[in-house]
C-alpha positions as CSV (number, residue, x, y, z in Angstrom):
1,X,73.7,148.3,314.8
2,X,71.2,146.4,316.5
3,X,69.9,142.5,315.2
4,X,66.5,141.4,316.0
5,X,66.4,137.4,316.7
6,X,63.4,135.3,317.6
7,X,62.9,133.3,320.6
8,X,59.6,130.8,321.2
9,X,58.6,132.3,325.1
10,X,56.7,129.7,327.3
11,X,53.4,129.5,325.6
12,X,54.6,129.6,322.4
13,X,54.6,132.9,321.6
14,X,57.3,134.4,319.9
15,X,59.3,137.0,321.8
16,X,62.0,139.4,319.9
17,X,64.9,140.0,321.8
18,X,67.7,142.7,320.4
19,X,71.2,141.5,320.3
20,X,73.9,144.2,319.7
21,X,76.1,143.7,316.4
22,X,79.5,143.0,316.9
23,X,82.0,145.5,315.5
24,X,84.0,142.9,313.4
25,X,80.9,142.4,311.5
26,X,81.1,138.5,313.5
27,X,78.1,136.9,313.8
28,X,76.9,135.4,317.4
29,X,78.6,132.0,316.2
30,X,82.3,133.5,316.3
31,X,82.5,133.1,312.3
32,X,82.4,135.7,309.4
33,X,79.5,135.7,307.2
34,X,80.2,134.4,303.8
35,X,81.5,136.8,300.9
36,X,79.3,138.0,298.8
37,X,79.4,135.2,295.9
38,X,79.2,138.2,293.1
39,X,79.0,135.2,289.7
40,X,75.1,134.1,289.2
41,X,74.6,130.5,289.6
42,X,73.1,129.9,286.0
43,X,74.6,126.3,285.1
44,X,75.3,122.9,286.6
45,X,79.2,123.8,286.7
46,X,78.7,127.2,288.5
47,X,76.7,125.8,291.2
48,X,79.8,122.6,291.7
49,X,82.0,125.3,291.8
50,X,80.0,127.3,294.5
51,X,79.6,124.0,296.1
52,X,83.2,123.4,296.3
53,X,83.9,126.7,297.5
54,X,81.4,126.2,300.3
55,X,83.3,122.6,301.4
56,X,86.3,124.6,301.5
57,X,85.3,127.8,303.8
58,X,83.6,125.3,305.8
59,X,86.2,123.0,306.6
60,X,88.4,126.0,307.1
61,X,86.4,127.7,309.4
62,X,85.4,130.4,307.8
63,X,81.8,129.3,307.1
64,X,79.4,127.9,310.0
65,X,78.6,124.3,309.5
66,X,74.8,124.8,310.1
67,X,74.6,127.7,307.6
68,X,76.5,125.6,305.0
69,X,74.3,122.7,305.4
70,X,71.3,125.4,304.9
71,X,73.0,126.7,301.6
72,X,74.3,123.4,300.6
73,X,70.5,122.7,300.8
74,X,69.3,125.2,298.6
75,X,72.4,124.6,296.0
76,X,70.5,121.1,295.6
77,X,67.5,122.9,295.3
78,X,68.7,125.3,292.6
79,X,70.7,122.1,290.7
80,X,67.5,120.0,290.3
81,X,65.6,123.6,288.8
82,X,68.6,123.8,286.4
83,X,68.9,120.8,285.3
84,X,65.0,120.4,284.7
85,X,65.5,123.5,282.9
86,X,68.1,122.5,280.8
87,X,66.0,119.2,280.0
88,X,63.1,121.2,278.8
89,X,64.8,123.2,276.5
90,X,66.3,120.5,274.8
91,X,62.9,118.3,274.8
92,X,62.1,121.9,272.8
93,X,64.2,121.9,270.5
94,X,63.9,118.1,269.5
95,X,60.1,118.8,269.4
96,X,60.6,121.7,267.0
97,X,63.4,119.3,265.0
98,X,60.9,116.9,264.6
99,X,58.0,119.1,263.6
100,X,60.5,120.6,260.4
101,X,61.0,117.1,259.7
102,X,56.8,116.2,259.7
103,X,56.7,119.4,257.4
104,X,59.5,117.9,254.5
């Protein structure tokens, strides 16, 4: 299997160049790819155990450092969506608790 990466040529123009896969299913950094994470990340506590996870392949190799500070970036991301999320809902709910209340 062949990989496509990019590389910026002297003028700025990008130029693909094909690497060849390696058999192990390695990437060009000498590490694994992560496993596929197969639970959604759909609550504050899935996404700190993801995290956690993460610290833990990192620090034991098994997951590059630059591509766990990329999906340690995005996991930040993700945290501030669900927690808005979980904030609106509630300000919901309180709005339609107060509106039964209005109607008594």
């Amino acid at each position: 299997m062949m990989k496509t990466t990019q590389s910026k040529a002297k003028k700025g123009r990008i130029v693909q160049k094909k690497q060849a896969a390696k058999p192990d299913g390695q990437r060009e950094g000498g590490t694994r790819p992560p496993k596929r994470y197969k639970k959604r990340l759909k609550s504050l506590p899935d996404v700190r155990v993801y995290l956690s996870e993460l610290i833990h392949a990192t620090r034991s190799g098994e997951v590059d450092a630059n591509l766990a500070g990329k999906l340690a970036f995005m996991l930040n991301i993700l945290r501030g969506v669900i927690a808005d999320s979980e904030l609106a809902d509630r300000i919901e709910q309180l709005e339609k608790e107060m509106e039964k209340r209005d109607k008594s």
